[in-house]
Structures are given as structure tokens and as C-alpha cells.
N, C-alpha and C positions, 0 to 999 in steps of 0.2 A: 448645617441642618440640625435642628432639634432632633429626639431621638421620638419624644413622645411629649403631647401639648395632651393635660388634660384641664378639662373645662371645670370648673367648680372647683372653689374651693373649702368645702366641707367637709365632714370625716369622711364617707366615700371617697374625695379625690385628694385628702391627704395621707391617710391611707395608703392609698395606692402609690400616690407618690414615692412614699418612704419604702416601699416593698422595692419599689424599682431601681432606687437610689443603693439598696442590699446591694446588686447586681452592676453596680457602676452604668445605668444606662441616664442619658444626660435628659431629667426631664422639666419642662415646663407650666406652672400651675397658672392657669388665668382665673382670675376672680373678679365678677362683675362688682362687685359692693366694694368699697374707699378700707372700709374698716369691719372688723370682723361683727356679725350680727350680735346687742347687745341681749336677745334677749332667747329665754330657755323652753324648748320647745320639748326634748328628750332628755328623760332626768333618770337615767340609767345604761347601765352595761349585763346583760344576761350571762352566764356562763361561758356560750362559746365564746363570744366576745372576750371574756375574761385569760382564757386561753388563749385567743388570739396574743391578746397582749403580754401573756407568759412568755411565749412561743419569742417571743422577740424581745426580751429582756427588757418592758416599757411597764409589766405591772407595778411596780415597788410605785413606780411617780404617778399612777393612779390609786393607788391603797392611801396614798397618802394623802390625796385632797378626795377623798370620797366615805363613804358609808356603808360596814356591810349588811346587809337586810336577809333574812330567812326567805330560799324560794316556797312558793306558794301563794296562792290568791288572785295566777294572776291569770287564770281562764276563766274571763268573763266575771272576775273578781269575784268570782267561788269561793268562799273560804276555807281552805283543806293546808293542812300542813304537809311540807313538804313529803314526797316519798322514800322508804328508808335507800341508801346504797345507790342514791344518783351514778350512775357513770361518769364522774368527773372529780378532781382533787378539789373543785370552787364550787363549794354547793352551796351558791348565794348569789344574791344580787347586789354588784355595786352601784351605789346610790351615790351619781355623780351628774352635775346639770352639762347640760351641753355644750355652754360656752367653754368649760376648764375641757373635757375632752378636745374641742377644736383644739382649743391654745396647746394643749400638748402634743398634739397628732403632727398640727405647725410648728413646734419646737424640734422635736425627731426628724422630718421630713427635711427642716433647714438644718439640722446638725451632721446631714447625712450629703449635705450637698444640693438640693433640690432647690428651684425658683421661685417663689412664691410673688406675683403681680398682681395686688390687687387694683381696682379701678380702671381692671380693661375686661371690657365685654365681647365676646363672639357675636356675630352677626353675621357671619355665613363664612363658607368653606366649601370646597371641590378637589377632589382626590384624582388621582391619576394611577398608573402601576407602578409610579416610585416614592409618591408621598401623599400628602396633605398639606394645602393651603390654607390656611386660616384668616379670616377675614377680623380687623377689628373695628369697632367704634368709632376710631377716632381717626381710622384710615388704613391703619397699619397693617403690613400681612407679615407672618409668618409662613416660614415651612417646617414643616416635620413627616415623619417617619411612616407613627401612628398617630391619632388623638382618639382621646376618650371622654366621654360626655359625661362626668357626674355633676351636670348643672340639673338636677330637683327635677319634682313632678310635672313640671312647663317648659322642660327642657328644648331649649334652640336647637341644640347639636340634634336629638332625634326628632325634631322639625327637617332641619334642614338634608337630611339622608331619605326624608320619607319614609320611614318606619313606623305602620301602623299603630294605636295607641285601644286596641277594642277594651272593651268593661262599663262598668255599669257607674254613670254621672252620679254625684251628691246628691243624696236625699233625706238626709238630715244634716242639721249645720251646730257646730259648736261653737260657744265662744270663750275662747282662753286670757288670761292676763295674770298683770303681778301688781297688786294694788294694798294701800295699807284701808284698816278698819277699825271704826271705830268701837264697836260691838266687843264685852269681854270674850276672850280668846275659853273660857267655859258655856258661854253662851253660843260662840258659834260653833263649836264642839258638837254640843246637845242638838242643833237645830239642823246640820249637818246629819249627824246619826239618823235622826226622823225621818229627813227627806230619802237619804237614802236608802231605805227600806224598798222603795219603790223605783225611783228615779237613779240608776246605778250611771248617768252622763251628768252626774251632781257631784260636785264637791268645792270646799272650802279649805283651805288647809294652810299653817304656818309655815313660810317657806325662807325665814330667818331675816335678823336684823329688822323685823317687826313689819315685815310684809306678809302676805297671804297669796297665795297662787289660786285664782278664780276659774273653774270649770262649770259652765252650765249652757243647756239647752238654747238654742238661737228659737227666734220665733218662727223662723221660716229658712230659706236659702236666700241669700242675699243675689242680685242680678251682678254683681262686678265682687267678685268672694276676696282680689286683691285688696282691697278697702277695709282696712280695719275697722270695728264697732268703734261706735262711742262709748265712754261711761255712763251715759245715762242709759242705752242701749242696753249695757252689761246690768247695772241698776235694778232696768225694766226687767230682767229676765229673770233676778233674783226675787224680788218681789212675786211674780209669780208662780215657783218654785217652793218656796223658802215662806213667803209670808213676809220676809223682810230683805233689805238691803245690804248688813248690818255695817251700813254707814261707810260702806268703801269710799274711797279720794283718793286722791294721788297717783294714779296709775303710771308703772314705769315703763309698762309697756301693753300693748292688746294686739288679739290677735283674731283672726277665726278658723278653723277647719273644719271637713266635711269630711263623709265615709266613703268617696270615691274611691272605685276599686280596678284598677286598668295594671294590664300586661303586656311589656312589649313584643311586639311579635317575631322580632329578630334579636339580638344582643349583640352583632356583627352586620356589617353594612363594609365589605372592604377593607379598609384601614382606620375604620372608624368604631365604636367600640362603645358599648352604655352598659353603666354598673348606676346604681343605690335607683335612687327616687326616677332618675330619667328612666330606669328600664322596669320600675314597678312603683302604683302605690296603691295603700289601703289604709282604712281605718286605725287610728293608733293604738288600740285594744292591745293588750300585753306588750306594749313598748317594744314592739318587736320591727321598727323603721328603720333608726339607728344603724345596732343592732345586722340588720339583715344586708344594710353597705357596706357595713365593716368587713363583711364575712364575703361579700361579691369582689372587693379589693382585695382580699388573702387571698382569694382561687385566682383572680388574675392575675397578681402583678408576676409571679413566675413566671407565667406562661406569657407573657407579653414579652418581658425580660428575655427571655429563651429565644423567643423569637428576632426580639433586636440583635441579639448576641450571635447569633447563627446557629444554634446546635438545635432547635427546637423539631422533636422529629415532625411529623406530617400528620395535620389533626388537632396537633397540642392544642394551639390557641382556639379553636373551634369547639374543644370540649368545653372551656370557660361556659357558652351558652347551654351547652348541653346540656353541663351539672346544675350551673345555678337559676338556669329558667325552672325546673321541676319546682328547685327548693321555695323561690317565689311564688307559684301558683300555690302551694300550698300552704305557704303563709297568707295569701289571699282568701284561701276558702280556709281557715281557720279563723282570720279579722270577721269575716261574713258571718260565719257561725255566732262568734260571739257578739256583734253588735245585734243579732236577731236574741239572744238570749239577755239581754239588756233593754228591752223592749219592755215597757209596762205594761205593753196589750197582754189578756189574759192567757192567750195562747203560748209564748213565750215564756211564759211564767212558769207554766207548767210544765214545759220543756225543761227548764232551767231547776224547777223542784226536780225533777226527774233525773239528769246530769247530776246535779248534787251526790244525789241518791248511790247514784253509778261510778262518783270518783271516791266513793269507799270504800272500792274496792282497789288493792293496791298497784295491780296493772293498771286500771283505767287512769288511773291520778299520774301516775308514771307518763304514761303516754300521755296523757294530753300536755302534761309538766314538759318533758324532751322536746314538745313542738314548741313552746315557749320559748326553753334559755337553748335549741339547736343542739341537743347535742345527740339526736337519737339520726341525724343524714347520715344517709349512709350513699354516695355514687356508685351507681352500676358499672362494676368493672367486671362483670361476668360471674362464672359460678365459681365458690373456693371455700377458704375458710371463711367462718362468722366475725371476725375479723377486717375482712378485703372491703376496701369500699371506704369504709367507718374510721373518722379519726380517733387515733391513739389518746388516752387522757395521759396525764402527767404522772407517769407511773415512778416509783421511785426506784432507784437502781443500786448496787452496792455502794458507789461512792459519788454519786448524785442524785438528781432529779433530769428524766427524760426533757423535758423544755429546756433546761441549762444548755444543751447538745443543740439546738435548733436555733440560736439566736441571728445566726448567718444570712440564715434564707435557704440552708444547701437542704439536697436529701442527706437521708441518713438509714444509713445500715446498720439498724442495732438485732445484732448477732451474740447470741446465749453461746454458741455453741466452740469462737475461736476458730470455724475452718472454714469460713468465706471470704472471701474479697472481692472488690471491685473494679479488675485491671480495668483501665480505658477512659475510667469516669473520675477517678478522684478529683480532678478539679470541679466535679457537679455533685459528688455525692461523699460524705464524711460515713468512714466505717467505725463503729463502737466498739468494743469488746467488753461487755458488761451482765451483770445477771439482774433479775427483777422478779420478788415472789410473785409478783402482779400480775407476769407476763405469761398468759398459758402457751407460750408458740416457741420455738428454736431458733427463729429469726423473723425481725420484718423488716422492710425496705419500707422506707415512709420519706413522701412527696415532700417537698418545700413548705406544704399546707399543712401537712401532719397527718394526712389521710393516709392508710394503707395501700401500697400497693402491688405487694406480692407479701407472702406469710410461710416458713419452711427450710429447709437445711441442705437443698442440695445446688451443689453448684453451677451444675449448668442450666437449669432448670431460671434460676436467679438470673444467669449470663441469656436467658431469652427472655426475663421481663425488664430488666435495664434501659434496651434501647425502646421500648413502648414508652416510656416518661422522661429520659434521660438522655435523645439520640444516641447518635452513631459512638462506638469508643473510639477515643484518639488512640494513638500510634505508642 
């Protein structure tokens, strides 16, 4: 028996994979698509994300095929520079397209052991109290353990479990592509600049090797949204946008999206399980899609793990929904906000001069910035230090850097002080003995994820928050 089948294969469920694969648990990636999608829908990594990939020894082969960018601009494409003293060591955006992020999440995942099958599709499944059945296309079943759904916004897996999908349908449509033009690259510069003035779901822009990546306004909602536009469609839309066309051809790929906004209403159904697009979606405003799967993959794959493995105390993997449905709605009602303040009705507008106005101030810019690149969540683990809850950034330590310590997947006890330990748990949890001017605290115990979960110097105290994240101690 499989240990864990997950459905999709995209960063969500590569992702995951490879967190699960940390943990030696045996798992299996189904991918409906022959070959990986050629074309780029998400053309960045935020902050936490960025961390995420620290955390696990994967940034250097992202730094390296990507771009750093200054955060800022990207609430509702306000233009404010950065706030000073981010809470995080990566206070930036990497500017990397989507396809190289798969290829590499695929490269990690298979290097770690994991299965990756593309050109078989889920078409139904039925769980029992000892596994899941998975049904395929082509006839075949499998069994596993757990499965987890990160097949997209249209997801089969939370089809098939009946998990309701409430929120609000598309009501406005965009159309996306990568097209070359004929139009000097200063001419669509200048006419670009103009329109958006106004029209902030406008853009033209050089997206290398003498292509352009096409953003603009659909005429209406399309009755079948899987149908991509035509070019003369896309054409049509420039024209009356733009005033011109500027001679696009060649399209290498089109696309379209909408601002549908839906949350699922469970993130657990039994043994069955939904992260990224299947258990939320919204408008792409501050590239925060991506992004927000990556980070549903990091809080579960431990806790899924723990669970395969036996030691997971009672609760674990049920927190998974707990934590990250919050963080979802409100990336929900932050897409909302901003696609109403992108609005060229007047009313918006003035909203939007107004917001301006307000992120001058260096809290407001701050916070709205933290909901952006993730780094200001904090999980409700009760009342304690300003700390508890909040992931740790990359604090530097006398003879490292805190992510160095994390690459395993394990917890870790990094202790200022020399007088703790861990009996019971060392095979789940790595003890430090290090100092950090960073660190205002005497010790913390930090989850697999990086989150805080206990903060302080005394021993037994430590010996009753262990078994809350870490089960029972061994012998």
C-alpha cells in the first residue's frame, strides 16, 4: 500500500511531496497532464516562500535561475517602497516564472525518492477506516493510506468527497498570453504607461527572448472560461484599451482568468486532504496563489508525515485546517480589496487616492506589505510570548545561520542558555546550543515549519509543551 497518493502535480503537490519524502514516507504523485504545462501563469516567490526554500536547503537553485526585485507595489500596485526593517533576512521578491519553480520542486521531490506519474488522472475514489482507493482513467486503482488533492481550482478530489466550494463566481475576466510584437519595445513602453493610469488590469511587458507577456481586460465572461481566447480576441481587447494592437503574432501560449473568489469549507474529509488551489481561489492581485500552496504544503507535510509514522499526538493533522483555512480567507478578503481598488469607477479611485495616502504611514505600508510576502501569520497557540505562534526569520547565530539547522524537516530546540534538553524526542526534535544577538528569548522550540512553539528556559515547563507537537517521548 502507498503511504500517501497526492493528486496534482504542481508546486502544491510537489511541494508536499518532497516534505513527505524528508520523513521517508513512501509517496505517490498523480498527474493528469503527459508533460509539464508549457506556459507561465506565476512569475514569483514572496518572502515566505523564499524562507520556505531556505528552510530546506533549495534556495541557492532558486537564486540562481531567478531575479531579485524590491518588495513594494504590490497592494493593489500602489507604489510605495518597501517598509524599513521587514521581519525577515529576504526582503525581496524572487522573480522567477512558474515552469522553472515546477522543474525544480520535480527535481527535489524525485531526488528525495518520490513518484512522479504523469498522464494518469483521478476520476473517483472511496475511503474506508484503513485507506483510500483511488480510481484511475485508464481503469487502474490504487490504494493508499492518505491522499491529498492539490489538483487546482476544479479540483476532482474535493468533487468527489463533497466538500462544499461557497464564494463569489467571476465577474470580471482577463485575458493572459506570451506573444511577440511588432510595435517598438519604447512605443509600447509609453502607451502602456498611459493606459495605465487608469486601467491597472493593463499591461504590456518584455518577457525575454523578444516576447511580450499580454495582460488585458476580456470583453465580458466567457460561457465555457476552459477555452482559451483567440488572438484576434486578445487583439480585439488591445484595441480598445490601448488604441492599438501593437501588432502582436505569434502566440506561444493564451490564456484567461477570472476573479473568482471560493473557500473550501472543510480541508479534511477522512483521509482525504486539500491544499493550494483545490482548497482556495482568488484573484491573482499580489501574486499571492503560488505562493499561498507552497506554504499549505509546509504546514502539512509534517503533520501528515507524523501521522503516517505513528507518533503524531491527537489533533496534529487536524490543526493543518485549522491554521491554514484562517490564512486563506484572508488572502481572500485582501484579492477582494484590491481588485475593488483597481476599479476605474470613480468610487474606487478615491478609495485607492485615499489607501495611498494611508500607506505613508510606516505601519499601514508594513502591514498591508506582511499580508503580501506572509510573513506577519502568526497561529493561535494561546496566550505567551510575542513570539509563540509567529515563524522564526533566519536569525544569525555564532557560527551559523538558523535555516542551516532546519534542512531535515525535524523540530528544533535552539537554546541560548546550555541547560535544556530533550530526553524522549531526539529522533523528532534537534537540540542547538547556540547564541543569536537577534534572539530576545533564552530558548524556543520551533516546529518542522519554523513556527514557534514554546518560548523560555525552564525545563519542565519545555517537558509539558513537547508532547503537544511532538507525541508521546520514547523510552
Amino acid at each position: 500500500m502507498i503511504d500517501v497518493i497526492v493528486a496534482g502535480g504542481g508546486p502544491t503537490g510537489l511541494m508536499l511531496a518532497a516534505e513527505l519524502r524528508l520523513h521517508g514516507v513512501h509517496v505517490v504523485v498523480l498527474e493528469r497532464d503527459a508533460e509539464p504545462a508549457p506556459f507561465v501563469r506565476a512569475l514569483g516567490l514572496h518572502a515566505r516562500s523564499i524562507e520556505v526554500m531556505a528552510q530546506r536547503g533549495l534556495l541557492e537553485r532558486f537564486l540562481s535561475r531567478g531575479r531579485q526585485h524590491p518588495v513594494g507595489g504590490y497592494f493593489a500596485g500602489i507604489s510605495k517602497t518597501a517598509p524599513d526593517r521587514l521581519d525577515t533576512a529576504h526582503a525581496y521578491v524572487l522573480g522567477i516564472p512558474q515552469t522553472i519553480t515546477d522543474r525544480l520542486l520535480a527535481e527535489r521531490a524525485i531526488e528525495l525518492g518520490a513518484e512522479i506519474r504523469r498522464g494518469r488522472e483521478l476520476v473517483g475514489l472511496s475511503q474506508d477506516e484503513h485507506g483510500v482507493t483511488a480510481e484511475l482513467a485508464d481503469g487502474t486503482r490504487l490504494r493508499s493510506r492518505y491522499l491529498v488533492g492539490c489538483d487546482g481550482g476544479r479540483s476532482t478530489v474535493r468533487k468527489l468527497i463533497g466538500v462544499g466550494f461557497p464564494g463569489e463566481p467571476t465577474r470580471v475576466e482577463t485575458l493572459l498570453g506570451e506573444m511577440e510584437v511588432t510595435a517598438p519595445p519604447e512605443t509600447v513602453a509609453a502607451v502602456v504607461a498611459e493606459v495605465r493610469k487608469t486601467q491597472k488590469r493593463f499591461g504590456v511587458g518584455p518577457f525575454g527572448e523578444g516576447v511580450f507577456r499580454v495582460v488585458v481586460p476580456a470583453e465580458g465572461v466567457a460561457e465555457d472560461r476552459s477555452v482559451p481566447p483567440t488572438l484576434e480576441e486578445v487583439k480585439r481587447q488591445l484595441r480598445v484599451f490601448a488604441g492599438t494592437d501593437f501588432g502582436v503574432h505569434s502566440p506561444r501560449w493564451l490564456s484567461r482568468f477570472g476573479d473568482a473568489t471560493r473557500l473550501a469549507e472543510r480541508y479534511r474529509v477522512g483521509r482525504v486532504l486539500l491544499a493550494g488551489d483545490a482548497a482556495h481561489i482568488h484573484p491573482p492581485v499580489g501574486g499571492q496563489g503560488l505562493n499561498l500552496g507552497i506554504q499549505d504544503a509546509f504546514n502539512l507535510g509534517w503533520k501528515l508525515a507524523a501521522t503516517v509514522n505513528g507518533w503524531a499526538p491527537e489533533g496534529l493533522l487536524d490543526s493543518y485546517g485549522t491554521e491554514r483555512r484562517p490564512v486563506a480567507a484572508d488572502v481572500l478578503d485582501n484579492t477582494r480589496a484590491q481588485m475593488e481598488l483597481m476599479s476605474p469607477e470613480p468610487g474606487p479611485q478615491a478609495v485607492r487616492r485615499l489607501l495611498s495616502e494611508l500607506m505613508d504611514f510606516e505601519e499601514v505600508n508594513r502591514h498591508l506589505t506582511e499580508k503580501i510576502i506572509a510573513t506577519g501569520i502568526r497561529y493561535d497557540f494561546g496566550e505567551g510570548h510575542e513570539l509563540l505562534g509567529r515563524r522564526l526569520r533566519d536569525v544569525r547565530l555564532k557560527r551559523r545561520r538558523l535555516y542551516e539547522l532546519m534542512h531535515h524537516g525535524r523540530g528544533l530546540l535552539l537554546d541560548q542558555t546550555g541547560r535544556l534538553s530533550v530526553p524522549g524526542w531526539s529522533d523528532r526534535v534537534d537540540h542547538v546550543v547556540d547564541v543569536s544577538d537577534e534572539l530576545d528569548a533564552p530558548a524556543v522550540l520551533l516546529r518542522p515549519d519554523g513556527h514557534v512553539a514554546w518560548v523560555g528556559e525552564d525545563q519542565q515547563d519545555l517537558l509539558g509543551r513537547l508532547p503537544e507537537w511532538f507525541g508521546a517521548a520514547t523510552a
